[in-house]
PyMOL Python script that loads the backbone (N, CA, C, O; Angstrom):
from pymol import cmd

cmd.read_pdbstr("""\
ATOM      1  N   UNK A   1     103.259 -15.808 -65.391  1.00  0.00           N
ATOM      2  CA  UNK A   1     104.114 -16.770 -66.026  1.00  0.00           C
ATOM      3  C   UNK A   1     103.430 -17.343 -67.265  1.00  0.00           C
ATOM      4  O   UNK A   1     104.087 -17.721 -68.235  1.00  0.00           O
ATOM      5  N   UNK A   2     102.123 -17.400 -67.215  1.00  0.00           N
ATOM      6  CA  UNK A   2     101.408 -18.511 -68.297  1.00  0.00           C
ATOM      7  C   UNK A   2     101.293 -17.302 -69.496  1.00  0.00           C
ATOM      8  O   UNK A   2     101.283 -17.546 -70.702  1.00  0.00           O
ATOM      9  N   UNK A   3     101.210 -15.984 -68.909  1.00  0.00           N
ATOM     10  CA  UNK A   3     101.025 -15.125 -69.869  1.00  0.00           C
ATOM     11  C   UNK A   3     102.293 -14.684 -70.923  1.00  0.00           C
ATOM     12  O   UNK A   3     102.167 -14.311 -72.089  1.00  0.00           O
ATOM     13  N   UNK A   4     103.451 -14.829 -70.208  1.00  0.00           N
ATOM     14  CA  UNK A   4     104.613 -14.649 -70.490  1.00  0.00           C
ATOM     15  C   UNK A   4     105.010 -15.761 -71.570  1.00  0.00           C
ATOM     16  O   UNK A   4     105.586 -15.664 -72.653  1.00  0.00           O
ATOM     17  N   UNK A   5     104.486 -16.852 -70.873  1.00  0.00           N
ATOM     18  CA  UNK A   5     105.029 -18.388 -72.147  1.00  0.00           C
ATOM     19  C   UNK A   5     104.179 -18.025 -73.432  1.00  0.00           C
ATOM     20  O   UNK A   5     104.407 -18.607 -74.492  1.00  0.00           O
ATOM     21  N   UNK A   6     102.890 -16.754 -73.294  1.00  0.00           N
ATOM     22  CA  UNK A   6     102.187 -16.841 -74.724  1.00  0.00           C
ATOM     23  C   UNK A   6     102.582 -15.331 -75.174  1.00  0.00           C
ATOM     24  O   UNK A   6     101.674 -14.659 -75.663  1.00  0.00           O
ATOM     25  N   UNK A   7     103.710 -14.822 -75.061  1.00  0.00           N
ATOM     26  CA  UNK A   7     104.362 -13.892 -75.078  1.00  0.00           C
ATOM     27  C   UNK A   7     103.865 -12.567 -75.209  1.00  0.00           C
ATOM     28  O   UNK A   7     104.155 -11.701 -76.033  1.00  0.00           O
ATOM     29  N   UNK A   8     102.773 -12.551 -73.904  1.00  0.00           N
ATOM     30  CA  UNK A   8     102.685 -11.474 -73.319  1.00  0.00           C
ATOM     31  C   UNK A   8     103.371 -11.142 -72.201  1.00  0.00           C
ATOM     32  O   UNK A   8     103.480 -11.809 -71.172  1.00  0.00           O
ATOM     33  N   UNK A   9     103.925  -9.853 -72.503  1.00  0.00           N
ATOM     34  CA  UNK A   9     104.796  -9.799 -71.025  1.00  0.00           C
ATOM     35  C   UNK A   9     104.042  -8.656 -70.303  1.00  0.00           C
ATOM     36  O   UNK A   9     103.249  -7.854 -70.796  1.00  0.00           O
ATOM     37  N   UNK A  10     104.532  -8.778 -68.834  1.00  0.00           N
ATOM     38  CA  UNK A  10     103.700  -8.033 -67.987  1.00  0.00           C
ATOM     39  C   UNK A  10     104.794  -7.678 -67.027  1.00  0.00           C
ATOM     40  O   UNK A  10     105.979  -7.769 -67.348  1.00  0.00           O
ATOM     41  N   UNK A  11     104.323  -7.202 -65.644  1.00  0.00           N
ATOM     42  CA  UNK A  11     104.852  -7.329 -64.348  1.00  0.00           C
ATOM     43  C   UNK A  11     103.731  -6.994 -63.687  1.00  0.00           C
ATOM     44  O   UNK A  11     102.548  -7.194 -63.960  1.00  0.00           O
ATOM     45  N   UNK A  12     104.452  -6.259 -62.440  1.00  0.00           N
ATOM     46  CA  UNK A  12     103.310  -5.815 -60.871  1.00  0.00           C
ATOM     47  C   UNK A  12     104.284  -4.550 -60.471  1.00  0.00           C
ATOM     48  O   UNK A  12     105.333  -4.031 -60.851  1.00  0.00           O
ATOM     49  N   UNK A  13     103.218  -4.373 -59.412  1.00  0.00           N
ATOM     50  CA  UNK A  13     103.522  -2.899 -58.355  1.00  0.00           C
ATOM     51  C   UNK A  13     103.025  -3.480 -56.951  1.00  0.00           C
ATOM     52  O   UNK A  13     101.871  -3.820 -56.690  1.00  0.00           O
ATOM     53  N   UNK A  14     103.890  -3.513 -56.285  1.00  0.00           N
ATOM     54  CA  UNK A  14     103.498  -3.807 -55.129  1.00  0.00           C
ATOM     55  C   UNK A  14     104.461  -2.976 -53.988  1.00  0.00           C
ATOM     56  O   UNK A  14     105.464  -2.335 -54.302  1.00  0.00           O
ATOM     57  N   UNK A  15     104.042  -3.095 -52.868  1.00  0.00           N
ATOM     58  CA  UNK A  15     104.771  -2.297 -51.242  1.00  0.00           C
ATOM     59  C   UNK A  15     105.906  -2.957 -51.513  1.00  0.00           C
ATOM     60  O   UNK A  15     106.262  -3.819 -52.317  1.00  0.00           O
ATOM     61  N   UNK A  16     106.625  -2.027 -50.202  1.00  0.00           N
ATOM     62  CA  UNK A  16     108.106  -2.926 -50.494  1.00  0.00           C
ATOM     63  C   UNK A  16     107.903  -4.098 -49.224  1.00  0.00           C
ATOM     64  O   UNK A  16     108.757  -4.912 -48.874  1.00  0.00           O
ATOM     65  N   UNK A  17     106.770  -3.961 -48.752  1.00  0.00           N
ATOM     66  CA  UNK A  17     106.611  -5.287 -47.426  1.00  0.00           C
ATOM     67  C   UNK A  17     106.665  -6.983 -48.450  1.00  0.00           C
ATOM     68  O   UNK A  17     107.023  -8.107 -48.098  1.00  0.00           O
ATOM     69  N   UNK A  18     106.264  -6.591 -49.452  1.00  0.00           N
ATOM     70  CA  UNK A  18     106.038  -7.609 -50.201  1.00  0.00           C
ATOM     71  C   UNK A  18     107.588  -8.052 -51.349  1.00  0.00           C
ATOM     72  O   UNK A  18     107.567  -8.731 -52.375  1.00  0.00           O
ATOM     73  N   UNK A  19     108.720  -7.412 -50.722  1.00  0.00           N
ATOM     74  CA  UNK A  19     110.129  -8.007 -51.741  1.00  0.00           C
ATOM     75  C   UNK A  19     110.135  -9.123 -51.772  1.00  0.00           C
ATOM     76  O   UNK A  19     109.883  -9.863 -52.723  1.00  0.00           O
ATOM     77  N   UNK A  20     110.613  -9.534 -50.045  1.00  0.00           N
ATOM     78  CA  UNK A  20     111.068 -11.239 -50.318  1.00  0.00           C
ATOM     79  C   UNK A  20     110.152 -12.094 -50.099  1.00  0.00           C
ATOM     80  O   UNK A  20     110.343 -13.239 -49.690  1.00  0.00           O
ATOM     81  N   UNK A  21     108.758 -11.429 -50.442  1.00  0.00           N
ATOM     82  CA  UNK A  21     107.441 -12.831 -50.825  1.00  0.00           C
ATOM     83  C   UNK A  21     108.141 -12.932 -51.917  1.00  0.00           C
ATOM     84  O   UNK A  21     108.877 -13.915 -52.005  1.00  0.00           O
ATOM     85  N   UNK A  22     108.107 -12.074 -52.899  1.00  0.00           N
ATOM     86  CA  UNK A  22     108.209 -12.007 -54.615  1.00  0.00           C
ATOM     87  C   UNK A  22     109.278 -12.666 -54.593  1.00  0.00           C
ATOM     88  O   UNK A  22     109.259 -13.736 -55.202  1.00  0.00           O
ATOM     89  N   UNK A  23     110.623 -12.235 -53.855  1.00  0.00           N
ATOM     90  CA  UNK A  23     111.408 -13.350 -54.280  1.00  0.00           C
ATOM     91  C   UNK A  23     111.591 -14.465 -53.802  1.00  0.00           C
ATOM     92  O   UNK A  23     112.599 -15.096 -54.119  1.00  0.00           O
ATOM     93  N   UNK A  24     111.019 -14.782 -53.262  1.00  0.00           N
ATOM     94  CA  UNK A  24     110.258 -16.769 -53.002  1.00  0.00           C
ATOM     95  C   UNK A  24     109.667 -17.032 -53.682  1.00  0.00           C
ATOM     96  O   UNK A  24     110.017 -18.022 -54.326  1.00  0.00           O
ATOM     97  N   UNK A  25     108.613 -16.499 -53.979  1.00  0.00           N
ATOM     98  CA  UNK A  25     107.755 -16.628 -55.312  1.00  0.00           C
ATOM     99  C   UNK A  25     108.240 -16.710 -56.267  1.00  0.00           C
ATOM    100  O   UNK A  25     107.599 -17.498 -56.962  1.00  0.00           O
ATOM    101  N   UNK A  26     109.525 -16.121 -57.038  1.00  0.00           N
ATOM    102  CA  UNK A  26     109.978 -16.006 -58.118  1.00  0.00           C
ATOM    103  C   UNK A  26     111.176 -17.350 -57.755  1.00  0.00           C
ATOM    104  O   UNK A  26     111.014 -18.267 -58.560  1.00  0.00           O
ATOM    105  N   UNK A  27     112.009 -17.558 -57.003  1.00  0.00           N
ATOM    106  CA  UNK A  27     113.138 -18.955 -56.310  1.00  0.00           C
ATOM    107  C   UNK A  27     112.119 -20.095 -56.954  1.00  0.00           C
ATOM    108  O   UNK A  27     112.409 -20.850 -57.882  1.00  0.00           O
ATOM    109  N   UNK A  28     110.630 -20.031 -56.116  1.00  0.00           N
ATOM    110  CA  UNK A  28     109.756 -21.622 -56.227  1.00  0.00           C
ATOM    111  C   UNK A  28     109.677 -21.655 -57.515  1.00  0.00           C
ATOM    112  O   UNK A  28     110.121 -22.622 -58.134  1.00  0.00           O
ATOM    113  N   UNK A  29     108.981 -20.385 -58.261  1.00  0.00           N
ATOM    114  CA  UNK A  29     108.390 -20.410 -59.551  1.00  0.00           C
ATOM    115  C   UNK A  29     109.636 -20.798 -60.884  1.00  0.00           C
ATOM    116  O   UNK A  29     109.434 -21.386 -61.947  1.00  0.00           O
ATOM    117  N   UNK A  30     110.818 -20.269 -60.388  1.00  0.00           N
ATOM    118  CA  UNK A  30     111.819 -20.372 -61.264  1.00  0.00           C
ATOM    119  C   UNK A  30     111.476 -19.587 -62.751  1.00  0.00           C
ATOM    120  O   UNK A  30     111.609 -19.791 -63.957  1.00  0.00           O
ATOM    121  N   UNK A  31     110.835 -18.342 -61.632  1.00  0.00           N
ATOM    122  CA  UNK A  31     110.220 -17.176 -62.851  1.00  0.00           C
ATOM    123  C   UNK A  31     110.558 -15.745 -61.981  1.00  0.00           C
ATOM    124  O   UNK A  31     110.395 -15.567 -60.774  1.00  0.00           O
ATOM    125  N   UNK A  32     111.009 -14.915 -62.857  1.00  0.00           N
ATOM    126  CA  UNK A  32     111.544 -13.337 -61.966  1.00  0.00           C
ATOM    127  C   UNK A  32     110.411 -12.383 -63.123  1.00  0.00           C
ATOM    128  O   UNK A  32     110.683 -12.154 -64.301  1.00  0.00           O
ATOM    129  N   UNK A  33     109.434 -12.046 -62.572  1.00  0.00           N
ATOM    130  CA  UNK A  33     108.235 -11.077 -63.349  1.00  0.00           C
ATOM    131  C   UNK A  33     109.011  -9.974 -63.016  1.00  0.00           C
ATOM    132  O   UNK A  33     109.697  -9.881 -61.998  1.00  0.00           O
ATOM    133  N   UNK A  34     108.873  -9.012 -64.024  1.00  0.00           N
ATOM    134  CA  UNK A  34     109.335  -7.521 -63.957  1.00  0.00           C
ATOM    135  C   UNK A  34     108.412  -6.623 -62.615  1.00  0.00           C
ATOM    136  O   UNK A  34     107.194  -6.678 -62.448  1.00  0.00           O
ATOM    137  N   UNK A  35     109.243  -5.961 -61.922  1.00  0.00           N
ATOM    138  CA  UNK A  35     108.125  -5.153 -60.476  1.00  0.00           C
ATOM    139  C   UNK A  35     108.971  -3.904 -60.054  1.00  0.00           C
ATOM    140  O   UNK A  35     110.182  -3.685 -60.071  1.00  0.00           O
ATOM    141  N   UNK A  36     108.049  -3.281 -59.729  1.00  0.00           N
ATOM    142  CA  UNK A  36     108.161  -2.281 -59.429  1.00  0.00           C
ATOM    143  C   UNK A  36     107.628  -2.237 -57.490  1.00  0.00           C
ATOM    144  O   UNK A  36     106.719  -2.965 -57.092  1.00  0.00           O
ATOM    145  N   UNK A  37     108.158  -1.568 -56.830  1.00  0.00           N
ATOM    146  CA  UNK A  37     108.104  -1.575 -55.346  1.00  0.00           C
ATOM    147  C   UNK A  37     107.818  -0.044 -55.009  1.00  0.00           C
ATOM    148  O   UNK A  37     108.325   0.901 -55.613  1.00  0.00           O
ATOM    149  N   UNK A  38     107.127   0.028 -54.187  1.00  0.00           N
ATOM    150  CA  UNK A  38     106.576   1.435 -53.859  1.00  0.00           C
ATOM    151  C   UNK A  38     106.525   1.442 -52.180  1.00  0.00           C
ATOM    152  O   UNK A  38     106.306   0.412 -51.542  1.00  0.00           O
ATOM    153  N   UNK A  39     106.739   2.630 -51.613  1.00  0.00           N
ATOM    154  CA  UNK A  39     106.799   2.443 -50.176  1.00  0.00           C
ATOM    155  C   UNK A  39     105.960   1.586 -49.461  1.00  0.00           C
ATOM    156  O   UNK A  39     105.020   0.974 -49.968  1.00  0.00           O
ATOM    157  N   UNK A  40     106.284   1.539 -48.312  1.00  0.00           N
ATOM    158  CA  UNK A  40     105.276   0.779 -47.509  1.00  0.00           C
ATOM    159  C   UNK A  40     104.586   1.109 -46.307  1.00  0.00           C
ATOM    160  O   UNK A  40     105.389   1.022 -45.379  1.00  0.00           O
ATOM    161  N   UNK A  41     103.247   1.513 -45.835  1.00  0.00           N
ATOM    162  CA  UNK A  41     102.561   0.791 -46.199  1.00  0.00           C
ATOM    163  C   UNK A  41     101.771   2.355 -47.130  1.00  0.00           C
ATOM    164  O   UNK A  41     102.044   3.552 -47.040  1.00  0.00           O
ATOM    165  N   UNK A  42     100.456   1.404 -48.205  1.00  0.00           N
ATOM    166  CA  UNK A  42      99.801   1.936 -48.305  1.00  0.00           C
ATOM    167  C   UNK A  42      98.513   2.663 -48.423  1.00  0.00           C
ATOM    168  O   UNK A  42      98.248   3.842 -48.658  1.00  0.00           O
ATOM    169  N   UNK A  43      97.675   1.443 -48.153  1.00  0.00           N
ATOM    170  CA  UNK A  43      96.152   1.384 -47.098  1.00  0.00           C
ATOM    171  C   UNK A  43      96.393   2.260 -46.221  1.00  0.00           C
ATOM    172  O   UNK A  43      95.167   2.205 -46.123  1.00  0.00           O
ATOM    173  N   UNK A  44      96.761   3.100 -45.398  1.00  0.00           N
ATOM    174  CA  UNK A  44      96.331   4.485 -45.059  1.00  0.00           C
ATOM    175  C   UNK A  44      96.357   5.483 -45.389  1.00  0.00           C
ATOM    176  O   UNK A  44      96.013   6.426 -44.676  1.00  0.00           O
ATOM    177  N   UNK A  45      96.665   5.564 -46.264  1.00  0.00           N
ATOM    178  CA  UNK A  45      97.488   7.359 -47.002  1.00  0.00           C
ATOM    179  C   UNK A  45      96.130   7.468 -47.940  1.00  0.00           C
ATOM    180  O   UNK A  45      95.416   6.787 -48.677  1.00  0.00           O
ATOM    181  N   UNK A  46      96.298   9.039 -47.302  1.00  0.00           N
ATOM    182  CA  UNK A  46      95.074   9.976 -48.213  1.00  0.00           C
ATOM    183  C   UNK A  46      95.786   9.810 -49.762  1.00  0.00           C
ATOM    184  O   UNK A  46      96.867   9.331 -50.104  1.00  0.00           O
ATOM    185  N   UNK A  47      94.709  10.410 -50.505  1.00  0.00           N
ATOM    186  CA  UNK A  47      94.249  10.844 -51.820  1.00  0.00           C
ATOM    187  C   UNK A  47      95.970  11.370 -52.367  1.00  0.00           C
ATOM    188  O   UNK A  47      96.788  10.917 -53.167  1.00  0.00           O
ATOM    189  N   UNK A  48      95.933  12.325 -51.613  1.00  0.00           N
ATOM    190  CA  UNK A  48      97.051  13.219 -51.958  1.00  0.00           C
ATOM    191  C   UNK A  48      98.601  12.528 -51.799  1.00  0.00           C
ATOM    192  O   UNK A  48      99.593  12.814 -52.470  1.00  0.00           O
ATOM    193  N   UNK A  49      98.496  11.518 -50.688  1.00  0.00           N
ATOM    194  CA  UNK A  49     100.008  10.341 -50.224  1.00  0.00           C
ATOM    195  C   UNK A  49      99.695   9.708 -51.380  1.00  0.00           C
ATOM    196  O   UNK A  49     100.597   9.751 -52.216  1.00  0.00           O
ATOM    197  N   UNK A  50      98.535   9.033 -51.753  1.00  0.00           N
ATOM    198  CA  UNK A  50      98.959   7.960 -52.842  1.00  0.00           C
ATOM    199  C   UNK A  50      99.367   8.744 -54.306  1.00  0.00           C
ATOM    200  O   UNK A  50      99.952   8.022 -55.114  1.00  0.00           O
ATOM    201  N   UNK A  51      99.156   9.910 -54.646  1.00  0.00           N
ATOM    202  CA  UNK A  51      99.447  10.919 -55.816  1.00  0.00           C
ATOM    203  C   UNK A  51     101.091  10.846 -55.415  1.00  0.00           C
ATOM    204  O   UNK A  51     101.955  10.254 -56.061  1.00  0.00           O
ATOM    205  N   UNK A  52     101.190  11.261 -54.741  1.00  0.00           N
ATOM    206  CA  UNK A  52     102.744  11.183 -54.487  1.00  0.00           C
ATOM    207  C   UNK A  52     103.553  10.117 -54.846  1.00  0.00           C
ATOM    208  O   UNK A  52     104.538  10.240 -55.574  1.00  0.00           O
ATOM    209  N   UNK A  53     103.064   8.775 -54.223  1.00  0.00           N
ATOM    210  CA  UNK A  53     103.579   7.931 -54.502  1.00  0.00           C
ATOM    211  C   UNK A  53     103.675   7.259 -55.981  1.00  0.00           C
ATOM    212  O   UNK A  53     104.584   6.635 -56.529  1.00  0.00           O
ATOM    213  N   UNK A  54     102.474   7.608 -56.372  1.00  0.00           N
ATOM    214  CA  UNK A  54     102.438   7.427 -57.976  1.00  0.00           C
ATOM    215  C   UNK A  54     103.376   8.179 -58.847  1.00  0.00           C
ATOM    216  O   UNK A  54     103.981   7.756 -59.833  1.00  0.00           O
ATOM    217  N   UNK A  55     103.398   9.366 -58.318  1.00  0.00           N
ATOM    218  CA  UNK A  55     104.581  10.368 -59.012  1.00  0.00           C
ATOM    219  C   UNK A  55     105.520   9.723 -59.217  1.00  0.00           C
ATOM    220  O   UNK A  55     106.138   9.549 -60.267  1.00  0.00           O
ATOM    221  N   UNK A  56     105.704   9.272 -58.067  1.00  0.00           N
ATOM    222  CA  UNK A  56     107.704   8.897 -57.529  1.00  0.00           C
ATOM    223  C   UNK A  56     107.846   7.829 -58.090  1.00  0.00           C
ATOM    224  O   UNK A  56     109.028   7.535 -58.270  1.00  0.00           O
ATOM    225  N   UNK A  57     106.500   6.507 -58.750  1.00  0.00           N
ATOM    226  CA  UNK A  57     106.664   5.519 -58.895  1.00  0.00           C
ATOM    227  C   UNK A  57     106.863   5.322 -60.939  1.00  0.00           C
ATOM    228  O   UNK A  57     107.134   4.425 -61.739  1.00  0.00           O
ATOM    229  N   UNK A  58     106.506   6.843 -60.961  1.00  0.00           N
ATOM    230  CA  UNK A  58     105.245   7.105 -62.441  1.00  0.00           C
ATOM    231  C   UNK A  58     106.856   6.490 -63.851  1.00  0.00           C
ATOM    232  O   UNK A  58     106.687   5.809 -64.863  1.00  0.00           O
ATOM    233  N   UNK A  59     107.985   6.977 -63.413  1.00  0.00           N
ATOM    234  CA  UNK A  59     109.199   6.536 -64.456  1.00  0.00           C
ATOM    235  C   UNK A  59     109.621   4.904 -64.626  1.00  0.00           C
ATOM    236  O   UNK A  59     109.948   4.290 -65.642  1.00  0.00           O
ATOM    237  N   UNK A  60     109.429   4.268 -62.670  1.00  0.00           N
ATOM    238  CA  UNK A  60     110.009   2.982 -63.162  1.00  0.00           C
ATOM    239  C   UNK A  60     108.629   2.247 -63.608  1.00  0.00           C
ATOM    240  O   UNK A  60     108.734   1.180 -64.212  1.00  0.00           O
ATOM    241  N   UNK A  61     107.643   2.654 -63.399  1.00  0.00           N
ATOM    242  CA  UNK A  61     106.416   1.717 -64.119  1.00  0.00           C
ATOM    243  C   UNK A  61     106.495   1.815 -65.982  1.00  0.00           C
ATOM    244  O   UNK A  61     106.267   1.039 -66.909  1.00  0.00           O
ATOM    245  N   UNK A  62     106.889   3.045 -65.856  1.00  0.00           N
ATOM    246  CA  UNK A  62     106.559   3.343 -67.337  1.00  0.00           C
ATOM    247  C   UNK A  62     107.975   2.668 -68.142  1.00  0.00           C
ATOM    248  O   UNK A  62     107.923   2.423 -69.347  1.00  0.00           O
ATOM    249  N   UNK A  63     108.826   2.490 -67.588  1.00  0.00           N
ATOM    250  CA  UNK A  63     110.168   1.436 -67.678  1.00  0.00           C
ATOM    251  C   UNK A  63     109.937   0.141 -67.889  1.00  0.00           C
ATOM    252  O   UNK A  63     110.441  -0.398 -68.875  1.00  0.00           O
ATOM    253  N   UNK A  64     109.130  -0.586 -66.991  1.00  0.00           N
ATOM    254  CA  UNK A  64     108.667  -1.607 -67.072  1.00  0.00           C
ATOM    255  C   UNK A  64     107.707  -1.603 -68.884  1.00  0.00           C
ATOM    256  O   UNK A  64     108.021  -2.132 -69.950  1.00  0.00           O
ATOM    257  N   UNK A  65     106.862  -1.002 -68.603  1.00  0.00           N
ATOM    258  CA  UNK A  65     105.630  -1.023 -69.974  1.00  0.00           C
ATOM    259  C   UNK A  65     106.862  -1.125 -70.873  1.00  0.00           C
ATOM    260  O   UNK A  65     107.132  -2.213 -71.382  1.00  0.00           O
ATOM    261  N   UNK A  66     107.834   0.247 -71.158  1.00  0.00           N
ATOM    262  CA  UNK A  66     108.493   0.105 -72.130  1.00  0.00           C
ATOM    263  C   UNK A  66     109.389  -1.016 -72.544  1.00  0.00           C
ATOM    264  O   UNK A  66     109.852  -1.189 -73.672  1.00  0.00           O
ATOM    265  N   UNK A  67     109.553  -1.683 -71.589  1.00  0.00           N
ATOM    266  CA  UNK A  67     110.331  -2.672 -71.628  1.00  0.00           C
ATOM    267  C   UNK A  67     110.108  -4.302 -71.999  1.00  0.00           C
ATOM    268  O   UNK A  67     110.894  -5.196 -72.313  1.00  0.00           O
ATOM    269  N   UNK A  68     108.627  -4.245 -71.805  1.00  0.00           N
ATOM    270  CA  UNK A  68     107.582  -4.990 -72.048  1.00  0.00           C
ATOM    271  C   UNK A  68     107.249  -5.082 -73.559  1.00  0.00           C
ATOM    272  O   UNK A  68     106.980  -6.136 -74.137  1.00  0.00           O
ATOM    273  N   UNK A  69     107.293  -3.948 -74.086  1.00  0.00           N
ATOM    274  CA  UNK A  69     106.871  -3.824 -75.308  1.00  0.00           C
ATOM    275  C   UNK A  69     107.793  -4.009 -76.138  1.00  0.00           C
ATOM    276  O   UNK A  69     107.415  -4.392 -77.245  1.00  0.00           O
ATOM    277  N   UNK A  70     109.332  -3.812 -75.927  1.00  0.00           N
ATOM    278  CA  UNK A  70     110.217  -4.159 -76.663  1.00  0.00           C
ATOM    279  C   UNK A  70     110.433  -5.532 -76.835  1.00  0.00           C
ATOM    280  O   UNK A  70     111.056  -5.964 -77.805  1.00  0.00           O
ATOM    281  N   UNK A  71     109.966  -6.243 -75.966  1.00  0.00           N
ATOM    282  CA  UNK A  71     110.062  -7.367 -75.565  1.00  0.00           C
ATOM    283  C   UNK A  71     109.041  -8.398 -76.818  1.00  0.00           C
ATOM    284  O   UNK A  71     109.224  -9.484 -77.368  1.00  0.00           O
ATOM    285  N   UNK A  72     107.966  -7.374 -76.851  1.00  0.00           N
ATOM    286  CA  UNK A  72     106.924  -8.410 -77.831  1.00  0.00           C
ATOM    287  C   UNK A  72     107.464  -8.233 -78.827  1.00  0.00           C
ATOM    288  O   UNK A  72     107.065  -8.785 -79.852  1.00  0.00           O
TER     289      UNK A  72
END
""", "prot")
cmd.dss("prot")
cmd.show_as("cartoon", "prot")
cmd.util.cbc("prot")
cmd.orient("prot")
């Protein structure tokens, strides 16, 4: 948020165990950060599960950046 008011914009990547923290977090904060959600969980998955998941994740992250940048 503090980064955003000095108009850097950002977001996150997080599990999807973590939606409706973020959106409590974002209700209290009366701030919605750009995110991206990736399966859950992912502290056990080999080398090769988290490649995957990066794959699958690799368009809406790069959505976000782009979107970010239009933004500045």
């Amino acid at each position: 948020m503090d980064l955003d008011r000095r108009g850097i914009p950002g977001g996150f990547i997080a599990s999807t165990e973590f939606v409706q923290a973020a959106e409590a977090q974002a209700k209290s904060l009366g701030f919605e950060a750009s995110s991206v959600f990736v399966p859950h969980p992912i502290q056990d998955r080999s080398d090769d599960e988290m490649r995957v998941l990066a794959d699958e994740a690799y368009q809406a992250v790069l959505g976000l950046v782009l979107a970010s940048e239009s933004e500045s």
